[in-house]
PAKOL-826931 format. One record per residue (C-alpha): y, x, z; residue number from 1; residue in one letter. Coordinates in pm, 1 decimal. Each point is the difference from the previous one (the first is absolute). Layout:
(r (Y; X; Z); NUM; "A");
...
END
This chain:
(r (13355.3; -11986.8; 12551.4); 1; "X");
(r (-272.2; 207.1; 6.7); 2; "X");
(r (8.4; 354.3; 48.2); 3; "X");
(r (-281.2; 217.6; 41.7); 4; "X");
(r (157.2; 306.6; 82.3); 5; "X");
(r (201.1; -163.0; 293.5); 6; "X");
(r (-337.8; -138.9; 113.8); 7; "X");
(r (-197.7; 314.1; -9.5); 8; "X");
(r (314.9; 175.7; 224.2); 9; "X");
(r (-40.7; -292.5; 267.4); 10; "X");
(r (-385.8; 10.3; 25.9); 11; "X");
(r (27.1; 388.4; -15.4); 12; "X");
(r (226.8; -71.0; 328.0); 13; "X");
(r (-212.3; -240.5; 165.5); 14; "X");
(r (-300.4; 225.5; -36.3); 15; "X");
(r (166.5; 282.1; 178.2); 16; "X");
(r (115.3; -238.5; 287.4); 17; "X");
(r (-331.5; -124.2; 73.9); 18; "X");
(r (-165.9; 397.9; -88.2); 19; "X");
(r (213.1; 145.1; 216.7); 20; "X");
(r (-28.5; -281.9; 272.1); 21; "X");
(r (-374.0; 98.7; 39.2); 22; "X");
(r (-85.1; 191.0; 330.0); 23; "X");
(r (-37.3; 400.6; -78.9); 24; "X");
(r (-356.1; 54.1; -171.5); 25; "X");
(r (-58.2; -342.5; -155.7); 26; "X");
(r (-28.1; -4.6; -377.5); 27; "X");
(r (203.5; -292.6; -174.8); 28; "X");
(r (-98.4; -63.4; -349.9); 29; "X");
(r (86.6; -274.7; -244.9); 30; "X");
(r (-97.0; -177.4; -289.4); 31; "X");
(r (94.2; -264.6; -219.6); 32; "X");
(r (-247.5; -204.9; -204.5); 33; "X");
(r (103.4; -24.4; -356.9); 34; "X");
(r (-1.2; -395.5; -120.3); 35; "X");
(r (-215.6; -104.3; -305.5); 36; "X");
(r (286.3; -89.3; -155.7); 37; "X");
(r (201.7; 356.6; 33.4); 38; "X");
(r (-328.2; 148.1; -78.3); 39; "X");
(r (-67.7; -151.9; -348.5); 40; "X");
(r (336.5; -55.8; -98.9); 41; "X");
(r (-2.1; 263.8; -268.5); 42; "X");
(r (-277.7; -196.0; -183.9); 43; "X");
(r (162.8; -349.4; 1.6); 44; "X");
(r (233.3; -79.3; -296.4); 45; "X");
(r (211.1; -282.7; 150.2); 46; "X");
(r (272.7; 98.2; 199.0); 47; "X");
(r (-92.0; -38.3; 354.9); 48; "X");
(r (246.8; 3.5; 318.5); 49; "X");
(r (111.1; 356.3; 167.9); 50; "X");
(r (-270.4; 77.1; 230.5); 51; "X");
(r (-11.2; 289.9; 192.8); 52; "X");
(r (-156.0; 305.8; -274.2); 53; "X");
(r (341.8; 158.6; 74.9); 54; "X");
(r (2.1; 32.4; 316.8); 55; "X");
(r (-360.6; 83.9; 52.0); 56; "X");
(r (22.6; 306.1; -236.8); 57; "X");
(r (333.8; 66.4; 146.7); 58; "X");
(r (-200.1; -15.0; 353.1); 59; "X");
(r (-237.8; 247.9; -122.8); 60; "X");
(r (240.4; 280.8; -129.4); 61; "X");
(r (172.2; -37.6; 322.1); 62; "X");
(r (-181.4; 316.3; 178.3); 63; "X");
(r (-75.0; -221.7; 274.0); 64; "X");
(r (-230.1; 152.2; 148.1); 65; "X");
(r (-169.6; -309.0; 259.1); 66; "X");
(r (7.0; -208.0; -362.0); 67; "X");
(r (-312.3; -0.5; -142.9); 68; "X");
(r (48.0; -151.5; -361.7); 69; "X");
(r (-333.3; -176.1; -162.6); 70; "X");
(r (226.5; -81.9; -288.6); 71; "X");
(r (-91.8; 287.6; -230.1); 72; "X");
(r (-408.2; -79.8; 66.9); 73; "X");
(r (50.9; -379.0; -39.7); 74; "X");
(r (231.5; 29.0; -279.0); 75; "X");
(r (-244.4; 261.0; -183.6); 76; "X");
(r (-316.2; -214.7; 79.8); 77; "X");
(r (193.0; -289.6; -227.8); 78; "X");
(r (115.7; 224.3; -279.8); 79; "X");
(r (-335.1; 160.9; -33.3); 80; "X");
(r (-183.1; -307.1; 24.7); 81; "X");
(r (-145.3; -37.1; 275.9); 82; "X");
(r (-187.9; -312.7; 69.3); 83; "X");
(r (108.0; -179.9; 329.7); 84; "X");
(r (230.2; 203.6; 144.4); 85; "X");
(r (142.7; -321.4; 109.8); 86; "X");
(r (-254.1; -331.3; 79.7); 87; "X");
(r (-33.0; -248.2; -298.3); 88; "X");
(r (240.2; -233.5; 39.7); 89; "X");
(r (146.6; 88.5; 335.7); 90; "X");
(r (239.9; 269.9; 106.8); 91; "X");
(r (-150.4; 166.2; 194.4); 92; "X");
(r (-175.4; 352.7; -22.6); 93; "X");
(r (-365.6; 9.9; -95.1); 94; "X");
(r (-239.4; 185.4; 202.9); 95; "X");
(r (22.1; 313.1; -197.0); 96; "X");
(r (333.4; 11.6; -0.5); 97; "X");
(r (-48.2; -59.3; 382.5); 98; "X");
(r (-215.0; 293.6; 26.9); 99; "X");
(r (261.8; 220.6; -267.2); 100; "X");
(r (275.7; -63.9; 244.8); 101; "X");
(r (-163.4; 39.4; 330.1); 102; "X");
(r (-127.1; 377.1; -100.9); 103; "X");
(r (355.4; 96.6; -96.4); 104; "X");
(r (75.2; -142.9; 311.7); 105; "X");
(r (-240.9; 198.6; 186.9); 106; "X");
(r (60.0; 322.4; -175.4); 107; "X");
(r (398.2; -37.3; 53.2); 108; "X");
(r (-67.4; -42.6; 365.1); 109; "X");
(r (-238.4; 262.6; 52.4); 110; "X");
(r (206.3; 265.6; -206.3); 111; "X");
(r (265.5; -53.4; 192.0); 112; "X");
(r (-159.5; 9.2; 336.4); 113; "X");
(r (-136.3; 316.8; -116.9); 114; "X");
(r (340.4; 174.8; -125.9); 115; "X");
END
C-alpha cells in the first residue's frame, strides 16, 4: 500500500547518499516535477488514484536543504489561476512555468554558494 510518509523517509535517504557522495565543494540539489495530475487534483471532483501530493509536500517540509521544491509556485500558479502553467493538453510545463522554476533554481544555487 501506499505510504507517503515511508516514501518521503527513503528519498530523504537516497538524497543524502548521493549529497554526501559528491566530491568536497560540489553543490547537489534536487527537484521533483509535480505531475498535472497531483497538481490539479484539488479542482477535480471524481475521485482520482493516490498520486504523489503527499509526498511532495511531505518532501518540501523535510528541511532538506539540496531539495528545491517548485510545488508551492506550481501549485499556487493553479489555484490562482494562472493560465498555462502546464501546456494545453500535455503534461508538461509551459514556458513560463519553465522560466518560474529555473529562477528559483538559480537563486537557490546562488544563495547557497554565497552562504
Amino acid at each position: 500500500p501506499y505510504d507517503g510518509q515511508t516514501a518521503v523517509s527513503q528519498a530523504i535517504c537516497a538524497f543524502n547518499t548521493v549529497a554526501n557522495a559528491a566530491p568536497d565543494g560540489t553543490q547537489v540539489h534536487f527537484l521533483l516535477a509535480p505531475d498535472k495530475s497531483s497538481v490539479y487534483e484539488p479542482f477535480v471532483t471524481e475521485d482520482l488514484p493516490i498520486k504523489a501530493v503527499d509526498y511532495l509536500s511531505g518532501l518540501g517540509q523535510s528541511g532538506l536543504s539540496h531539495y528545491i521544491d517548485v510545488w508551492p509556485m506550481i501549485q499556487e500558479g493553479v489555484a490562482t489561476g494562472q493560465k498555462d502553467v502546464y501546456l494545453p493538453n500535455d503534461t508538461h510545463w509551459s514556458a513560463e512555468t519553465h522560466r518560474a522554476v529555473a529562477d528559483l533554481v538559480s537563486a537557490t544555487i546562488f544563495r547557497q554558494s554565497s552562504d
